[in-house]
C-alpha positions in Angstrom: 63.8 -24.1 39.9 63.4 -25.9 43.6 61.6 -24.5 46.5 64.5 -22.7 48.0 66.0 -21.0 44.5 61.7 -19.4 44.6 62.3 -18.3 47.8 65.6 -16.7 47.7 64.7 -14.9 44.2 61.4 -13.6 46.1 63.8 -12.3 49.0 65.9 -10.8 46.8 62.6 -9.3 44.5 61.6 -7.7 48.1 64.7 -6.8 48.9 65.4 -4.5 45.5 61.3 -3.1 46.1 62.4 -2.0 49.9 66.0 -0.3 48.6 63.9 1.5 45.3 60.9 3.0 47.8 61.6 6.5 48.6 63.0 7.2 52.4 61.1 9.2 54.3 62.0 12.3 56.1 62.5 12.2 59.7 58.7 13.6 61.3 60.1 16.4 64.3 58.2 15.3 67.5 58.1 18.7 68.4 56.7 21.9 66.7 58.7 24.0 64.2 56.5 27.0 64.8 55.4 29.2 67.4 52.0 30.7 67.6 52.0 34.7 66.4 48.7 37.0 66.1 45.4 35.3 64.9 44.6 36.3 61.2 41.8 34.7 60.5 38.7 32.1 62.1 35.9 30.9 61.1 33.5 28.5 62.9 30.9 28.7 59.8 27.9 28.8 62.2 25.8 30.8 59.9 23.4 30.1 57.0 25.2 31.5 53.7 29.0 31.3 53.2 29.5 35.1 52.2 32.5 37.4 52.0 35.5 36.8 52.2 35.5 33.7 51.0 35.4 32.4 46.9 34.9 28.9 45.5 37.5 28.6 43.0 35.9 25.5 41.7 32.5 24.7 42.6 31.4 23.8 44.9 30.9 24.3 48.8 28.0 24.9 51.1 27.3 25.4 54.9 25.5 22.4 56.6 24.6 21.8 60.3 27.8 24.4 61.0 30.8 23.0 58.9 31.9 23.9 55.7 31.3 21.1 52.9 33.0 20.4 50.0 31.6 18.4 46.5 33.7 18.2 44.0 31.4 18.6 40.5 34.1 18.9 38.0 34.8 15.5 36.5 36.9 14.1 33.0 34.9 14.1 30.0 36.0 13.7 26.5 35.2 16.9 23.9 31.7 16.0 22.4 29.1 17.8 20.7 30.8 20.8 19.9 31.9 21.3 23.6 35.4 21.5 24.8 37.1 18.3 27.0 36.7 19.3 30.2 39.5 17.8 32.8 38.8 17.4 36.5 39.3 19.1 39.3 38.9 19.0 43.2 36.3 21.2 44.5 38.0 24.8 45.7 37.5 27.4 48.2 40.2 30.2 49.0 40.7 33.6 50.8 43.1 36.2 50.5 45.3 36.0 53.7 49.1 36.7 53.2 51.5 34.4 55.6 55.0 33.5 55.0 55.7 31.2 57.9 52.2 30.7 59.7 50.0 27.4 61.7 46.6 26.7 60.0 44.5 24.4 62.2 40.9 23.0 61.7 38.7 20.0 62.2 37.9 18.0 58.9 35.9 14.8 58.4 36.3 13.0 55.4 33.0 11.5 54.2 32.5 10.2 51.0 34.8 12.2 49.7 38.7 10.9 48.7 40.7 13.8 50.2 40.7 17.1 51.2 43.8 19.8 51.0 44.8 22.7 52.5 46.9 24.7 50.0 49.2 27.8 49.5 49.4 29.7 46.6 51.1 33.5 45.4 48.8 34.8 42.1 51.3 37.1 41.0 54.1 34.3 40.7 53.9 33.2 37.3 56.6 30.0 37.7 53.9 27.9 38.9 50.3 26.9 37.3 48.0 29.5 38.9 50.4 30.3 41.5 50.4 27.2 43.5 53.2 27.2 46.2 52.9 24.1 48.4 50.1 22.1 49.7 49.2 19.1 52.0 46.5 16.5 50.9 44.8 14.2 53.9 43.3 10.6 52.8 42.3 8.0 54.7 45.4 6.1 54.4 48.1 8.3 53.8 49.0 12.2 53.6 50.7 14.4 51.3 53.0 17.0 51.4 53.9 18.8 48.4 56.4 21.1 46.8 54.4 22.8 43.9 56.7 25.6 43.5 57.6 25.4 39.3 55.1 22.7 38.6 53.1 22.7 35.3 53.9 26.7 34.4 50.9 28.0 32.7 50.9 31.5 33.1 50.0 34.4 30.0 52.7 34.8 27.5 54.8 38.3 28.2 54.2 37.8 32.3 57.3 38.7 34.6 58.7 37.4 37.9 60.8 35.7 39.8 61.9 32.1 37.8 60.6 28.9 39.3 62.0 27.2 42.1 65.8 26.0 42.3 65.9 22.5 41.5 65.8 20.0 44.8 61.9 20.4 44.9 60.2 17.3 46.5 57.2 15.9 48.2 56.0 12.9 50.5 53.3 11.2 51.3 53.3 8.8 54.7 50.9 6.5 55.6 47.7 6.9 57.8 44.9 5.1 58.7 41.4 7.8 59.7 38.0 7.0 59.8 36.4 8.9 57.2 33.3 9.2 59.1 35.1 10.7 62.4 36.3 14.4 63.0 39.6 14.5 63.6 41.9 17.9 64.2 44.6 18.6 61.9 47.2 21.3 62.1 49.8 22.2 59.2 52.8 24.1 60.3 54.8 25.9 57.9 58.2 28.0 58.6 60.8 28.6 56.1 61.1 25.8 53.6 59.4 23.4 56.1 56.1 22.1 57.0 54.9 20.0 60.0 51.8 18.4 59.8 49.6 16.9 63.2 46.2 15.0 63.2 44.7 14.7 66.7 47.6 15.7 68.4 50.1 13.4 66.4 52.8 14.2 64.2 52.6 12.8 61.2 54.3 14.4 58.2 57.3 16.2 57.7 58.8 18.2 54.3 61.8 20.4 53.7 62.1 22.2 50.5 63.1 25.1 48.4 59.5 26.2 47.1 58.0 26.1 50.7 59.9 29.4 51.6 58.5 31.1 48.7 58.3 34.7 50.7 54.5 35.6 49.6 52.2 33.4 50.4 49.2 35.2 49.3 46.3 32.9 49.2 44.9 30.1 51.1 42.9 27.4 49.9 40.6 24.8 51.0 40.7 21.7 48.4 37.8 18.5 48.3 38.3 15.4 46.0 34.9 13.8 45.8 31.7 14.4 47.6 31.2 15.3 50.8 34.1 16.4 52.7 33.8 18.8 55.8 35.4 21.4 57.2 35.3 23.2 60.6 36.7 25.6 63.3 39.1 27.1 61.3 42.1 29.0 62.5 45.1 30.8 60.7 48.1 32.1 62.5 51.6 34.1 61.4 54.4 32.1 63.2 58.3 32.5 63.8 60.3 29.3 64.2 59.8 27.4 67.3 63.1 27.6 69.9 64.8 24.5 70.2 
């Protein structure tokens, strides 16, 4: 094959890649929420963590005023008469219902891989632990997520509503943070959308169906790795924004 056949064929190889990636949804320059009442802040200027927060999976601490997150549940294979044990992101949550609401808080990434700010309903059995939707920040790209009917593992026998019509989706678009700088983030969600902004800047967009799950029950607080921080935390209920 000459030169030119290579070239075309990688063209056309680039070409198929660019059509098969995933398009991703417009990012409104503009909010979709408005501000309601304040629910819930924390500045974590204190020495122990205390009520009413729980870690869900260890572990978190307070240090010099931020919230920080390890993450000390790894893989490991079933050995000497102990179970496999399968890992998981260090978690913190705190019982504050929302169904369209603004969360906004600093975060500085570390050493750690990501951190998350999550949604979930315990009493909805259609999900795995009642996960509803979820955004995960990294330093090169973030993620919005429709967990709505994912992975059901819920007690044989329990009732509720069924999981989430199909349609369900998430996306992740690109970034590019410095994991040692603080940066602001803010994660809008109204109806079966959510808005995400870091340091003023849109960045991420997601419509659908499991997002307008009505009972949003629980918040979370997710780190993947060591060392991830949180701060000045804020929680507000929101109507949609006027257009």
């Amino acid at each position: 094959m000459n030169v030119r056949l290579l070239m075309l064929a990688g063209l056309v190889a680039v070409s198929t890649l660019a059509a098969d990636a995933p398009k991703l949804p417009p990012i409104p320059a503009e909010p979709i929420a408005k501000k309601r009442e304040l629910l819930f802040s924390d500045d974590f200027e204190r020495a122990e963590l205390g009520k009413p927060w729980a870690i869900v999976v260890p572990t978190f601490s307070l240090e010099q005023g931020a919230l920080k997150g390890t993450q000390m549940r790894f893989d490991a294979p079933a050995a000497n008469g102990k179970a496999a044990v399968k890992g998981h992101q260090a978690v913190i949550g705190n019982d504050i219902a929302t169904r369209d609401s603004v969360i906004e808080f600093r975060f500085r990434l570390g050493g750690a891989q990501s951190v998350t700010a999550e949604f979930d309903d315990r009493k909805f059995n259609g999900s795995h632990y009642g996960h509803i939707c979820m955004a995960r920040i990294a330093a090169k790209g973030i993620t919005l997520t429709d967990q709505k009917g994912l992975a059901v593992a819920r007690p044989e026998g329990a009732t509720g509503e069924p999981p989430t019509p199909a349609g369900r989706k998430n996306a992740t678009f690109p970034l590019k943070l410095e994991a040692d700088a603080w940066h602001t983030f803010m994660l809008e969600t109204v109806g079966d959308t959510m808005r995400a902004s870091i340091d003023g800047k849109p960045v991420a967009f997601l419509q659908s169906p499991g997002i307008a799950h009505p009972t949003k029950s629980k918040v979370e607080f997710g780190c993947m790795g060591k060392d991830g921080f949180f701060d000045d935390l804020k929680i507000w209920n929101a109507e949609p924004a006027k257009r």
